[in-house]
N, C-alpha and C positions, 0 to 999 in steps of 0.2 A: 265151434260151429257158429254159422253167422245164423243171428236172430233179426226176422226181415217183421214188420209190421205186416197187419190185418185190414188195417181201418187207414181211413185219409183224413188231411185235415180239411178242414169244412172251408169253403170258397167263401170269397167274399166278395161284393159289389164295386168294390176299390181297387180289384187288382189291375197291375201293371199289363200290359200288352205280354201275350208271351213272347219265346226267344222261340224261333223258329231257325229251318233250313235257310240260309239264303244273308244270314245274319254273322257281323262279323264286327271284332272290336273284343277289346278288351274286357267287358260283359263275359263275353263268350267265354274267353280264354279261363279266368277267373270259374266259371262253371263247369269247362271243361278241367282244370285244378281238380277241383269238386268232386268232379266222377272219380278222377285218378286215384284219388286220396280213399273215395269208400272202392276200390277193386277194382272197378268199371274195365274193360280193356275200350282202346285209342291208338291200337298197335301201328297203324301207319300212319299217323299226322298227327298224334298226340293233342297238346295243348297248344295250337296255333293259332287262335282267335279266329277258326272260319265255320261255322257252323254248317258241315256239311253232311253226307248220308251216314258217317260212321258216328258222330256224334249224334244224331239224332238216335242211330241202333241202341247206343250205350244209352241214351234216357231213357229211351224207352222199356229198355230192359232194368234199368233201375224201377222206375215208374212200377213195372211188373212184379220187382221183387219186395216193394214197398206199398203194396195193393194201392197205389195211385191209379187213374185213370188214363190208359197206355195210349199217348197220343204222338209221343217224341218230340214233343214241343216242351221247351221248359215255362211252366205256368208258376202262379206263386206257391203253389202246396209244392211241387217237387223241387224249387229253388228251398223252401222250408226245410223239406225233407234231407235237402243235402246237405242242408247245416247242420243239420245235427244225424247226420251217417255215421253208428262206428266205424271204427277202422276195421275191416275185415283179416282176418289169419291164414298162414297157410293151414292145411289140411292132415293138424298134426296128429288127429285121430290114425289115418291113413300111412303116416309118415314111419309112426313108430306101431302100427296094428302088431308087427310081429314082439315087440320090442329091442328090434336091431334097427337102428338106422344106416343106411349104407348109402356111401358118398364116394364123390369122387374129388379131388381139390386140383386142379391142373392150373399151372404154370405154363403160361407161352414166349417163347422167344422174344427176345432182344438187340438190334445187331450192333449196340454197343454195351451188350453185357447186364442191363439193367435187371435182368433174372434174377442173378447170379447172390446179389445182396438179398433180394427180396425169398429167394428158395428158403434162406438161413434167415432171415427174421421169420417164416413160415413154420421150420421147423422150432426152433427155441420156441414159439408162442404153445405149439401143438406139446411138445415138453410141460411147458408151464403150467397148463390146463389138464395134464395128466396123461396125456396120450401116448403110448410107447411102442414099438417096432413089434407089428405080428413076428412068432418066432417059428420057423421051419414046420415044427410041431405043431402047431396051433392051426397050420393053414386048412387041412382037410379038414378040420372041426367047423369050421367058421366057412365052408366051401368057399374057398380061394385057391388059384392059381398059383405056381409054383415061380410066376417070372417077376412079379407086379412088386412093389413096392405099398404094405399096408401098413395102418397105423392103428390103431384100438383103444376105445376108452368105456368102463364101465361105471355106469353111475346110478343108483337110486334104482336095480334093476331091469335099467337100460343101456344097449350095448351100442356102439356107435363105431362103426367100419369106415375109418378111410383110407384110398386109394389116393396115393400121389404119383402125377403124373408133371415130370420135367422133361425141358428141350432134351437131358442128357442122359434121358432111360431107353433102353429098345424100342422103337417103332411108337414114339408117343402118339402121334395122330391116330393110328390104330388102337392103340389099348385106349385113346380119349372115345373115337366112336362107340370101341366095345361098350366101356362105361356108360356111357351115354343111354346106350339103349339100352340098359336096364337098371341103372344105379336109382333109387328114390330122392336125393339130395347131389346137386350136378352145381360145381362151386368149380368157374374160371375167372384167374386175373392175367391179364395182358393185352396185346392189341388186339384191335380189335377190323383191322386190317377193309379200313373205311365199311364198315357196315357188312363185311362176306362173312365174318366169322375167326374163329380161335385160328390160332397160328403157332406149329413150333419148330420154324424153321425159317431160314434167310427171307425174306419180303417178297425178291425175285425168281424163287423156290418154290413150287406147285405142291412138293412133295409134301413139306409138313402142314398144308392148307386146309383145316377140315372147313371146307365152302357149306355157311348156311344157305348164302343168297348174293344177287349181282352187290357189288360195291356203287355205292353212291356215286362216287366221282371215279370214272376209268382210266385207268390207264398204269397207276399207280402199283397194284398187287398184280404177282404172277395166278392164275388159278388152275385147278384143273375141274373136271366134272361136278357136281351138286351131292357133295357125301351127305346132306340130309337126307336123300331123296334112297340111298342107297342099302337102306335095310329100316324095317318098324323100330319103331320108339316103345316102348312098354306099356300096354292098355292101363297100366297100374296109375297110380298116381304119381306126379313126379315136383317138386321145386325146385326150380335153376335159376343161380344168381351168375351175371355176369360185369365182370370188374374190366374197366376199359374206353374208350372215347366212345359215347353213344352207341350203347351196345342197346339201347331201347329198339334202335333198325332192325333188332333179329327177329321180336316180336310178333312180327306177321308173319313171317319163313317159318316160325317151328310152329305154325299152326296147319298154316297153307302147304304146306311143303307133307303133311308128316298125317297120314290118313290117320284118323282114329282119337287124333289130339285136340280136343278141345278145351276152352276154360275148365270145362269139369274136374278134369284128369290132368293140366296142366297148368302152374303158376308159375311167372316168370321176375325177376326183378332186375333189370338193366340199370346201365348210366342214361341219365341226359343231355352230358355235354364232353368235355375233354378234361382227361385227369391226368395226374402226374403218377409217373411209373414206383416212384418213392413211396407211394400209399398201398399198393399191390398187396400187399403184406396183410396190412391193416384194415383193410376192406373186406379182402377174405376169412380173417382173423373175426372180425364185428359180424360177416352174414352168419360163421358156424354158431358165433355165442349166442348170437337171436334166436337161430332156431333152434340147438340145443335146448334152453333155457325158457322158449315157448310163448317169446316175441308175439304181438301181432304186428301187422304190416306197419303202422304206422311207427312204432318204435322198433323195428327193422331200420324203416326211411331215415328215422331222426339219428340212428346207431350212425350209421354210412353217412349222413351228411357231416356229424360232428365230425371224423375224421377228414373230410375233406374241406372244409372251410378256407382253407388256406391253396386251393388248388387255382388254374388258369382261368377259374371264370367264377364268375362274382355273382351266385343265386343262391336260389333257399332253397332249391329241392335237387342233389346231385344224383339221385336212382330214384324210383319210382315202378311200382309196380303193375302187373299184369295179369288179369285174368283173376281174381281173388273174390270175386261176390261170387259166384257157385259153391263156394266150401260152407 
């Protein structure tokens, strides 16, 4: 659990002008960094150097969880204050209260096949780490379904249930919704079908479209109706990582979209920019060993960047997460 201060630091006669609304530049962006890094969400404009009403929301509600004096302005004690933020965790109390973890790992479509290597470095990893084929027998014990594809690992009397979902299982868009609405750990790599959402099926194909939200640039993906919108999401708690070219654009949709979900009960961790389909593997591979293993965010981020360092675009932060001060 995140441990927020009591007390402020004391003001002084010397301070700089604060960062207000209206303020923009590099200052900003660097502070906007700041929030992201201690949880803060930024879900629709992120770190863009423009100090506008949603970043003013996030300081302030830092400001409030740091018993600063809630003004939304950045002053010098909460510019202090964010220097030294830990990094916040998911809500591993929650995660594992029963001591089952239950996840979903879904794989999305490729229409030149790039799945297909990445399903098999998916499986060997889940092998390697111990994890082995729920067996016919076992499923009524562990309430699961007789169609799904599971996987099981027991450790340090902790159980950990996954569900894989590929282009090439029955009705993958459906068993991904099902999952969705109630798995506690929701682990997808693939496209990211310009900012709509998971895909496992042809680009020009509605069918296998689970639509979070509009697509940034139109014209490109086939859609059909807003499957967020089409059944609750679990008042439980939940952590979703999504592997994929700026899957950070979902971040507003599974709040806005999805009654009942707020930072509280929801953490999310996206891409920032465009990744190569070759790391798919290795991405989802690094989110389950963080949270297995009891990460907090910030060595989550550093997990996921090591692996992409070598990818299409040249930065130091390739995921970044959402909604993590509440825990």
């Amino acid at each position: 659990m995140r441990i927020t201060a009591t007390t402020s630091i004391p003001e002084t006669d010397t301070e700089p002008e604060p960062l207000r609304r209206g303020a923009k530049g590099q200052q900003v962006k660097h502070a906007q960094n700041q929030l992201l890094h201690a949880g803060l969400s930024l879900p629709r404009y992120g770190a863009d150097g423009d100090y506008g009403r949603e970043t003013a929301a996030a300081v302030a509600r830092f400001q409030q969880l740091h018993g600063l004096r809630v003004t939304g302005a950045l002053d010098g004690n909460t510019l202090r204050a964010l220097e030294n933020a830990p990094s916040p965790s998911p809500d591993y109390g929650a995660l594992f209260a029963d001591g089952v973890l239950r996840a979903v790992l879904a794989i999305g479509y490729d229409e030149a096949g790039s799945q297909e290597p990445e399903q098999a470095r998916v499986l060997q990893g889940l092998a390697q780490r111990g994890y082995t084929w729920v067996a016919d027998d076992q499923r009524a014990a562990l309430g699961l379904d007789d169609e799904g594809k599971y996987l099981t690992r027991e450790q340090d009397g902790r159980r950990v249930i996954i569900e894989l979902i590929t282009p090439d299982v029955d009705q993958p868009k459906q068993r991904f919704a099902d999952a969705l609405r109630r798995s506690e750990l929701v682990m997808y790599g693939g496209h990211a079908r310009y900012g709509s959402g998971p895909d496992f099926d042809d680009i020009h194909s509605p069918a296998g479209n689970f639509v979070i939200g509009a697509p940034y640039e139109p014209g490109h993906v086939t859609l059909g109706p807003n499957d967020l919108q089409a059944g609750a999401l679990t008042p439980d708690y939940q952590l979703m990582f999504f592997d994929g070219c700026s899957t950070w654009r979902y971040f507003d949709d599974l709040r806005s979209k999805t009654p009942g979900k707020t930072t509280r009960n929801l953490d999310v961790i996206g891409s920032t920019t465009e990744l190569y389909w070759n790391v798919t593997a290795a991405n989802l591979l690094a989110a389950l060993d963080g949270v297995t293993s009891g990460q907090n965010l910030e060595q989550l981020e550093d997990a996921l960047d090591a692996v992409n360092r070598a990818g299409p675009a040249d930065q130091r932060r390739y995921f970044r997460g959402d909604g993590f001060e509440d825990n």
